[in-house]
C-alpha positions as CSV (number, residue, x, y, z in Angstrom):
1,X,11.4,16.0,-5.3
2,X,15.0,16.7,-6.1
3,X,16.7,16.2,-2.3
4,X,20.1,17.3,-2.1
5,X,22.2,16.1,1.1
6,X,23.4,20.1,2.4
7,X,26.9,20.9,2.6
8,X,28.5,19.7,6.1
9,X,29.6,23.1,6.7
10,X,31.0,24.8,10.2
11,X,27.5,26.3,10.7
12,X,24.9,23.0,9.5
13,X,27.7,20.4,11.5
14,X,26.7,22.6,14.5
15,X,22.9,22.6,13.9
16,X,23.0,19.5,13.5
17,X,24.7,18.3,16.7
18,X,22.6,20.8,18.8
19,X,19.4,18.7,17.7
20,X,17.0,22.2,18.2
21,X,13.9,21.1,20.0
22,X,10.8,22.3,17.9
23,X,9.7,25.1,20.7
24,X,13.5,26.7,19.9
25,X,12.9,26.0,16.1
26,X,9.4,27.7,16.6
27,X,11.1,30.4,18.6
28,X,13.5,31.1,15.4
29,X,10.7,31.5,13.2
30,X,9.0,33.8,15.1
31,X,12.3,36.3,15.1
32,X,12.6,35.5,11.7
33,X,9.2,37.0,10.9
34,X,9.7,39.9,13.1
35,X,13.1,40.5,11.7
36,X,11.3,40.7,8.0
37,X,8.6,43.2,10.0
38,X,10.9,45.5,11.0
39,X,13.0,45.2,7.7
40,X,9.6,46.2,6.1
41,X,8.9,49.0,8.6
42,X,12.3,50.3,7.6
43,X,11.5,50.0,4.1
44,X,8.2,52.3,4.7
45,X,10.0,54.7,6.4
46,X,13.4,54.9,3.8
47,X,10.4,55.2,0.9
48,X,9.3,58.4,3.2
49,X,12.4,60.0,4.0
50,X,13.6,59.8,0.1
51,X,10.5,61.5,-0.9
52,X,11.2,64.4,1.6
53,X,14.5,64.3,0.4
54,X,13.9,64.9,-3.0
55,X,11.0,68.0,-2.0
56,X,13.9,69.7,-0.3
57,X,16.2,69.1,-3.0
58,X,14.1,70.5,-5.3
59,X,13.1,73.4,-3.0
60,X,16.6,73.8,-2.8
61,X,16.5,73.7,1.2
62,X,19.4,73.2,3.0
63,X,17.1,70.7,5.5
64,X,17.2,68.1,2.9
65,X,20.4,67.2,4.6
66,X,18.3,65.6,7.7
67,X,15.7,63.0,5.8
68,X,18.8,62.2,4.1
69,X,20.3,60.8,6.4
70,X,17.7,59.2,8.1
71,X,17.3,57.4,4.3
72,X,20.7,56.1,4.7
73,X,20.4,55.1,8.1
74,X,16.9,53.1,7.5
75,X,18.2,52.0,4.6
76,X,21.3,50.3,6.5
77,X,18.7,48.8,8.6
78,X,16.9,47.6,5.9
79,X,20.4,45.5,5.0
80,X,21.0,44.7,8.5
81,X,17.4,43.2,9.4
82,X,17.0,41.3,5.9
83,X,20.3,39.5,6.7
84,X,19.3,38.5,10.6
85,X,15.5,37.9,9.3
86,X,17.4,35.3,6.9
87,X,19.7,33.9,9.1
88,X,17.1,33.0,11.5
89,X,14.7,31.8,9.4
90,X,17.8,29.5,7.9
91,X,18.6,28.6,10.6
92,X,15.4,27.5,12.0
93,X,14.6,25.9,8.6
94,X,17.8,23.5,8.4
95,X,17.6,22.8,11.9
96,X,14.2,21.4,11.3
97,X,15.2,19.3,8.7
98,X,18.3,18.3,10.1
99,X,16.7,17.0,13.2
100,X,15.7,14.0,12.0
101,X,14.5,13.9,8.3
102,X,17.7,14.0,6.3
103,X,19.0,11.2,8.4
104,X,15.8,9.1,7.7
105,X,16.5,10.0,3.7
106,X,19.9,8.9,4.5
107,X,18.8,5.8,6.3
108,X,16.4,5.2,3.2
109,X,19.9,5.8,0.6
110,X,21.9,3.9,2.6
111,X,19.3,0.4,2.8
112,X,18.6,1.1,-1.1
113,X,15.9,2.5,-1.6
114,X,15.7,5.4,-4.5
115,X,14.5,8.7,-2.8
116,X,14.8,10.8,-6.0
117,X,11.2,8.9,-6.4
118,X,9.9,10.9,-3.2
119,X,7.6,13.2,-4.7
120,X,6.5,15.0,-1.5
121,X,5.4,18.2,-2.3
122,X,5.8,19.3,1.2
123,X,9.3,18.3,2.3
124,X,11.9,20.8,1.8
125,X,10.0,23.8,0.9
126,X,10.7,27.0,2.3
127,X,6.8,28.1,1.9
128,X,5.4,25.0,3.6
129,X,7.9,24.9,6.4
130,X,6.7,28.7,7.1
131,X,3.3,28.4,7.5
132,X,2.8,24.8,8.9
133,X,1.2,26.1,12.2
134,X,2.1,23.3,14.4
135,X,5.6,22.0,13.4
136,X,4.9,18.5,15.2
137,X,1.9,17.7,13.0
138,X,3.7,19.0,10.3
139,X,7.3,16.3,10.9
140,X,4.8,13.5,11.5
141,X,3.4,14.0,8.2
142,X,6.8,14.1,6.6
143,X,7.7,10.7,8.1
144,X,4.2,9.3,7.7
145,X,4.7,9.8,4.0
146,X,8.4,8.8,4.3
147,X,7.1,5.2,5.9
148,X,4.3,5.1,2.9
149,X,6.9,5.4,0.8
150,X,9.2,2.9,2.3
151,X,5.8,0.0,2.8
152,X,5.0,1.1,-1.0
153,X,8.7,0.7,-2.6
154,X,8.7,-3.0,-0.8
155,X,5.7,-3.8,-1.9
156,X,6.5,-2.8,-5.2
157,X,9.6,-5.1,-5.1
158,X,7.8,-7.8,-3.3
159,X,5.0,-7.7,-6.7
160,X,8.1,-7.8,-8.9
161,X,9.9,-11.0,-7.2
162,X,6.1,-12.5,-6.5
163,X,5.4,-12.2,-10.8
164,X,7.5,-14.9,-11.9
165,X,6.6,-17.4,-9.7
166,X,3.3,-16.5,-10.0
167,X,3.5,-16.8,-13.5
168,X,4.8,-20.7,-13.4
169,X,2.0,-21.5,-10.7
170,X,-0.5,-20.3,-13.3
171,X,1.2,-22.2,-15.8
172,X,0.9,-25.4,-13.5
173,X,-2.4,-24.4,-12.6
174,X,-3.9,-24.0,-16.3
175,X,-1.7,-27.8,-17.0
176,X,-4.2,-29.5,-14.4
177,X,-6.8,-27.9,-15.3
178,X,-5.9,-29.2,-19.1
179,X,-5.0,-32.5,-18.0
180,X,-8.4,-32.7,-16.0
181,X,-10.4,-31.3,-18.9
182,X,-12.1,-28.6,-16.3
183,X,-14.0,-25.6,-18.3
184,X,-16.5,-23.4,-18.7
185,X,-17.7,-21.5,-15.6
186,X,-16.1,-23.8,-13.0
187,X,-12.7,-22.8,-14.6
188,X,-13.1,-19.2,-14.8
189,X,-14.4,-19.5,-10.8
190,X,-10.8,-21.8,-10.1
191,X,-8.5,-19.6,-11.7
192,X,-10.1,-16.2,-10.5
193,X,-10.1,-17.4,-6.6
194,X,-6.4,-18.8,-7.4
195,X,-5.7,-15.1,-9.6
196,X,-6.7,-13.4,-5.8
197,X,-3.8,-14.8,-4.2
198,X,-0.5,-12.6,-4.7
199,X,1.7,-14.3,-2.5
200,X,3.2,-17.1,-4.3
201,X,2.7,-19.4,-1.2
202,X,-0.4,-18.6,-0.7
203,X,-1.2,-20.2,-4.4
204,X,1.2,-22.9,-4.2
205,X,-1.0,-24.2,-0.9
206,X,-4.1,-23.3,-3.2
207,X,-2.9,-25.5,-6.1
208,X,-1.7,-28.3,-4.0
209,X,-4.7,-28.9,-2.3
210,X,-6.7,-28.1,-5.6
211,X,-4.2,-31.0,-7.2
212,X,-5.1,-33.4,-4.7
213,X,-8.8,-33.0,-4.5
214,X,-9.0,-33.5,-8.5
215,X,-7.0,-36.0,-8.5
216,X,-9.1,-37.7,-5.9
217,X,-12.3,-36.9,-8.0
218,X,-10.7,-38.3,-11.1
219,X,-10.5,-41.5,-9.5
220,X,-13.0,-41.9,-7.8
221,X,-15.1,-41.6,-11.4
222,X,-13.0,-43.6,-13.1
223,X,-13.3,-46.1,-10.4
224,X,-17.1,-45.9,-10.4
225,X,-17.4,-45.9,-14.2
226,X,-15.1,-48.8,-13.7
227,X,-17.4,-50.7,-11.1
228,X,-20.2,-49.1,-11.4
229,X,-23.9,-49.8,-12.4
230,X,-24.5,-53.7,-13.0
231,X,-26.1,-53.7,-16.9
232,X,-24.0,-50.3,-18.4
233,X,-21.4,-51.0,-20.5
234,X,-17.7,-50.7,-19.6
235,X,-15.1,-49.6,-21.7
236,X,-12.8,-50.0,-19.5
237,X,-13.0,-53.7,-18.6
238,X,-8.8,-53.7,-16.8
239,X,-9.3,-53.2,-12.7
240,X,-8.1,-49.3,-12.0
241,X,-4.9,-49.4,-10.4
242,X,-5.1,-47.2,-6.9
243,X,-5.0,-44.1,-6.0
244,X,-1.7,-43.4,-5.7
245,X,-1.1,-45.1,-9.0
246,X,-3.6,-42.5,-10.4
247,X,-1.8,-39.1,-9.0
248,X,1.6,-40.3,-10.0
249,X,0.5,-40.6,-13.3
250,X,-0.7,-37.2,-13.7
251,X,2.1,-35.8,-11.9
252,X,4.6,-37.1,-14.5
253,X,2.5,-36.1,-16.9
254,X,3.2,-32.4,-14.9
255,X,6.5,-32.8,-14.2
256,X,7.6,-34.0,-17.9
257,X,7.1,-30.3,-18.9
258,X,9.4,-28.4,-16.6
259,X,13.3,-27.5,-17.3
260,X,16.6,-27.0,-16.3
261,X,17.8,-27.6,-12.7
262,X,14.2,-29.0,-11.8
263,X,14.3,-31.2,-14.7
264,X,17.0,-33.7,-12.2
265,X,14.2,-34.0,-9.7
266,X,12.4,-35.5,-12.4
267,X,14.5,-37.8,-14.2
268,X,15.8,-39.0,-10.2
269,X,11.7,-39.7,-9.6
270,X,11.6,-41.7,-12.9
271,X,14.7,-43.6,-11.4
272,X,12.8,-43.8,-7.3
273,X,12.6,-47.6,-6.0
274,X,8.6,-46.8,-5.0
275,X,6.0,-44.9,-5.3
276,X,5.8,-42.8,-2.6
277,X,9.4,-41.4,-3.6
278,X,8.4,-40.8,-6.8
279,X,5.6,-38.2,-5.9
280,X,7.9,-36.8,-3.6
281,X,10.4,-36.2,-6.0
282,X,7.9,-35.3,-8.7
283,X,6.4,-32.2,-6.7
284,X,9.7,-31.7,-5.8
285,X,10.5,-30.9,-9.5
286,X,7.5,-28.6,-9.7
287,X,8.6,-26.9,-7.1
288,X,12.0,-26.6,-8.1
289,X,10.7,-25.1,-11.2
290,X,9.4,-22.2,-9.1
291,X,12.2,-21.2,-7.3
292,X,14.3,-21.6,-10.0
293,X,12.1,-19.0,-11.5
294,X,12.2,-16.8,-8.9
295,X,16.4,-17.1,-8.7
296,X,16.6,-16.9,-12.1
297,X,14.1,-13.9,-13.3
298,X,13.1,-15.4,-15.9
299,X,9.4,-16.6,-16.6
300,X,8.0,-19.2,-18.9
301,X,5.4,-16.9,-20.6
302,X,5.5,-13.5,-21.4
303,X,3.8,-11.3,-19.2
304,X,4.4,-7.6,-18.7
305,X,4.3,-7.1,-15.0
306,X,5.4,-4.2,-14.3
307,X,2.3,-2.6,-16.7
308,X,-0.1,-3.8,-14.1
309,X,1.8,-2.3,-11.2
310,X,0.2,1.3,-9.9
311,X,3.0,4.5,-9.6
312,X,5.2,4.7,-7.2
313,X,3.7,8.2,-5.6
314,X,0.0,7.0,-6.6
315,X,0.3,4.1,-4.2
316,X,1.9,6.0,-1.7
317,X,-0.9,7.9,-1.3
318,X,-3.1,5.2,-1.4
319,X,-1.2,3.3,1.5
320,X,-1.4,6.5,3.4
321,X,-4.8,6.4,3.5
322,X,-5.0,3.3,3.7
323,X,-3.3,3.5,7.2
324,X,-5.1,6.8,8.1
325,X,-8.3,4.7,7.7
326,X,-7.1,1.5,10.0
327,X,-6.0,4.1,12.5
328,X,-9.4,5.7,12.8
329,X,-11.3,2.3,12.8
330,X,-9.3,1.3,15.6
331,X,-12.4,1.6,17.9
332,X,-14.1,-0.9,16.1
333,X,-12.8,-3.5,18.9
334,X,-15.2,-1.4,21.4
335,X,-18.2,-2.4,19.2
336,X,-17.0,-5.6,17.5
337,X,-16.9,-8.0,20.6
338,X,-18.8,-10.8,19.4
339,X,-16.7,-11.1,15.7
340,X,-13.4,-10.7,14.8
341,X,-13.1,-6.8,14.3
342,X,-10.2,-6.9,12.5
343,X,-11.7,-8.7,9.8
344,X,-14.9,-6.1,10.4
345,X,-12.2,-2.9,9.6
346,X,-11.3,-4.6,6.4
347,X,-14.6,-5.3,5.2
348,X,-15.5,-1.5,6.0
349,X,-12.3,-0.8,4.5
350,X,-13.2,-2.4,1.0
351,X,-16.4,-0.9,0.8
352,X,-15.5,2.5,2.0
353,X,-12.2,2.8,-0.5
354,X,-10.1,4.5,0.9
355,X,-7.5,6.7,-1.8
356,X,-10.4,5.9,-5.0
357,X,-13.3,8.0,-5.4
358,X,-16.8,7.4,-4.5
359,X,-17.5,4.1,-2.0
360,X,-20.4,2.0,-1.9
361,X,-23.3,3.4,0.0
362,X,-26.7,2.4,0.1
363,X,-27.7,1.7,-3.6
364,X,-24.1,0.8,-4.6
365,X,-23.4,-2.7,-4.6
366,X,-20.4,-4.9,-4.5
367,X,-21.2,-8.9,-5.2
368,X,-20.3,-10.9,-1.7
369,X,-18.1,-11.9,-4.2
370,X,-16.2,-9.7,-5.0
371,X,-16.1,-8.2,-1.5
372,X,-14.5,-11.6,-0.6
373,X,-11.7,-11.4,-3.3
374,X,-10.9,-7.8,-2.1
375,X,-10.7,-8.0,1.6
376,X,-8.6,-11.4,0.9
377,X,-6.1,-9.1,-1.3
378,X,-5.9,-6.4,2.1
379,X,-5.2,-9.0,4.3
380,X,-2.8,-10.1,1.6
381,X,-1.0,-6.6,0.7
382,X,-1.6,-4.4,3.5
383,X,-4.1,-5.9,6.4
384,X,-2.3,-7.3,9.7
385,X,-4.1,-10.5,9.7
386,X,-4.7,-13.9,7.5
387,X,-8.3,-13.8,5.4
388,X,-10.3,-17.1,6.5
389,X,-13.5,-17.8,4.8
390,X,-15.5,-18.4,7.9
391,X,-14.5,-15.1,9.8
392,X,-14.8,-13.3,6.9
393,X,-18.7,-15.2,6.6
394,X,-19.3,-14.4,10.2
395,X,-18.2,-10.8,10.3
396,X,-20.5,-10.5,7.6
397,X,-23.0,-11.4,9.5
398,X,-22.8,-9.9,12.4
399,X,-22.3,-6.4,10.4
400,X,-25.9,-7.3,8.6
401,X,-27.3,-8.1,11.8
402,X,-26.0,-4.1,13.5
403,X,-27.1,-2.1,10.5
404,X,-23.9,-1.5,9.3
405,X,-24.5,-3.3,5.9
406,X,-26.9,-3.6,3.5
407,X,-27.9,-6.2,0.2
408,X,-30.5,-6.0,-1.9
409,X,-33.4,-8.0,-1.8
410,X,-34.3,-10.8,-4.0
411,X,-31.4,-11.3,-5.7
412,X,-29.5,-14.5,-6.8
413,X,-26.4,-13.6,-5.5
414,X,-26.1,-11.4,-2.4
415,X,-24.5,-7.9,-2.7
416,X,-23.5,-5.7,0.2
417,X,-23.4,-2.4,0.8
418,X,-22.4,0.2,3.8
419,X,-25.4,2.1,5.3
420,X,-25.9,5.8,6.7
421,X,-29.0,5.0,8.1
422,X,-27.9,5.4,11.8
423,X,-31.6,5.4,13.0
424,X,-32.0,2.1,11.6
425,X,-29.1,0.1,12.9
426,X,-28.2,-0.7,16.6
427,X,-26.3,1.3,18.9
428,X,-23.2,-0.3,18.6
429,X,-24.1,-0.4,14.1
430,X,-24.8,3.3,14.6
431,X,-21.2,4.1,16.4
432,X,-19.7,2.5,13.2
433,X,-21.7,4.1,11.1
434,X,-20.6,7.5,12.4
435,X,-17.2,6.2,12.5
436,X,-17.3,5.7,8.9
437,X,-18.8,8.3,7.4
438,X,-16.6,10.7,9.9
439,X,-13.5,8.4,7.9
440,X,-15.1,9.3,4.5
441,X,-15.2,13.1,5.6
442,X,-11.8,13.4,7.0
443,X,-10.2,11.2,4.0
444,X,-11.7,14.0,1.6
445,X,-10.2,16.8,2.9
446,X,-6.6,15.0,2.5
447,X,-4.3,17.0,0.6
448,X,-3.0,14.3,-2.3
């Protein structure tokens, strides 16, 4: 959408500080339109007068001298009404925008944000201003898009600042797991659940507590293999130091391979009187080494970020949506007494897919696991609340126990899916179903 900011003239200074209510904005279309009516009734009229003109003419009558002038005159009226029918519809028009949404696209200029990306198809057009029928509906669309836009161009940033950090936690991440000789399946299940976190805090606290746990189980086997079964051969025949001993080794081992300014965190926790200073110092360096990232721009491996990031108006749309759908699940907290709803509306939410085509009902499956991983990255991006395992396990529950979802039978692993069977669920399961396949209908018949 190529906004331009309208020329403080005399005229738009003054429809501007009158702040037109939408009933007198309304009112100016409507004279508009009948100004146009009678401009065309005019025309009609002019079109007949000329042509009984031009039979007396011919004829050579001297009554051609009366349609003639009622041509002119008609014709004048045709000037006069095509000018009011303009200025009223102008008028109504720029005090409609005026009102409020160029100052929110100046609000949005002014805190930075790059509004030649608004792609609106609807904001500024003469045609859809026309023939919105209700004018509210039609400014809280404008701004709902407006506020998608301004959620989706932080997010957007937010991904882009997020990426390098991210990149030297999975860089950490895959050093442990190295160091720790983890592979195979167990791997690919650690680095996918660390891979659903976005926010770089959220997989710092992930890899912290995943560092100390296999640190733990690394010496509690060496320790056993150490002083184990009486009659096995040992091959390591020196006492294993303690625990502590064991973690700062691997954290140097860690902390050896960062640079610059977290590289003095390390050479001051080589130089630490005990040990308790030196792992402080250590995971100091490696976090140093992240924020230094972040600061700096710059990360350690080469990753193309901004490939994996969705459009700018793509997203929109799928935020708005996305918000359409939390609004409309908002009576979820009627049904869902007994669970967390919130966690319930996400769930719904990542099986329904809201913005992407299809959704799985019925016979479509999602893997529990994948379910998990998804709903974690709403609560993440664009949910209100913090994903814990055990609500997410219980609202689960308690949606299979209403009706709400299915799984297949006799399967390994469990899969979920929504239902439409409404006769088979509970009362309560049956509201929510209705809710969402209401949701599903009204989502369809969005215009993109």
């Amino acid at each position: 959408m190529n906004y331009r900011k309208p020329v403080i003239t005399g005229r738009v200074e003054k429809l501007r500080r009158s702040n037109l209510t939408i009933e007198e904005i309304v009112r100016g279309r409507r004279e508009a339109t009948m100004f146009g009516i009678k401009a065309l009734v005019c025309f009609e009229i002019m079109v007949l007068a000329s042509h009984a003109t031009y039979t007396k003419i011919v004829a050579h009558s001297y009554w051609a001298f009366m349609p003639g002038v009622i041509t002119f005159v008609f014709g004048w009226g045709i000037v006069d009404y095509v000018i009011l029918c303009r200025m009223k519809f102008l008028s109504a028009y720029m005090g409609f925008y005026l009102r409020r949404y160029v100052d929110a696209l100046d609000t949005l200029k002014a805190e930075g944000y790059d509004w030649e990306k608004i792609t609106d198809k609807n904001a500024l057009s003469y045609w859809q201003f026309y023939w919105a029928k209700d004018l509210k509906r039609f400014e809280q669309s404008l701004f709902d898009y407006l506020r998608s836009f301004r959620q989706t161009e932080d997010l957007l940033r937010r991904q882009t600042k997020w990426a390098t950090a991210n990149a030297k936690l999975t860089r950490q991440l895959e050093v442990v797991l190295d160091e720790f000789n983890v592979a195979g399946d167990e791997r690919l299940e650690i680095v996918e659940e660390f891979s659903s976190f976005d926010n770089p805090e959220r997989r710092k606290d992930f890899l912290e507590r995943f560092r100390t746990r296999v640190t733990h189980e690394g010496w509690m086997q060496l320790n056993q293999w150490a002083h184990g079964v009486s009659g096995v051969h040992q091959f390591t025949p020196e006492p294993v130091g303690s625990e502590e001993d064991f973690r700062l080794m691997y954290l140097r081992r860690e902390a050896s391979k960062v640079k610059g300014r977290a590289s003095q965190f390390y050479y001051d926790a080589l130089n630490a009187a005990s040990r308790h200073d030196k792992i402080r110092l250590f995971k100091r360096a490696l976090s140093e080494d992240i924020r230094s990232a972040e600061e700096n721009g710059k990360t350690p491996v080469v990753v193309d970020t901004t490939s994996e990031m969705p459009s700018v108006q793509n997203e929109v749309k799928h935020l708005t949506l996305q918000n359409f759908a939390r609004e409309r699940l908002q009576n979820l907290a009627v049904f869902a007494t007994e669970t967390d709803w919130q966690m319930c509306r996400e769930i719904i939410l990542a099986l329904a897919r809201p913005g992407q085509s299809g959704g799985r009902f019925n016979k479509h499956y999602f893997a529990e696991d994948t379910v998990k991983r998804m709903v974690r990255r709403q609560c993440n991006m664009y949910g209100d609340i913090l994903f814990r395992p055990t609500v997410f396990d219980d609202a689960v529950s308690w949606l299979l126990r209403q009706g709400v979802l299915v799984t297949k039978p006799k399967t390994d692993e469990r899969t979920l899916s929504l239902s439409t069977r409404v006769s088979g669920a509970t009362p309560a399961g049956a509201e929510i179903i209705s809710t969402v396949l209401r949701l599903k209908r009204e989502m369809s018949g969005l215009p993109s």
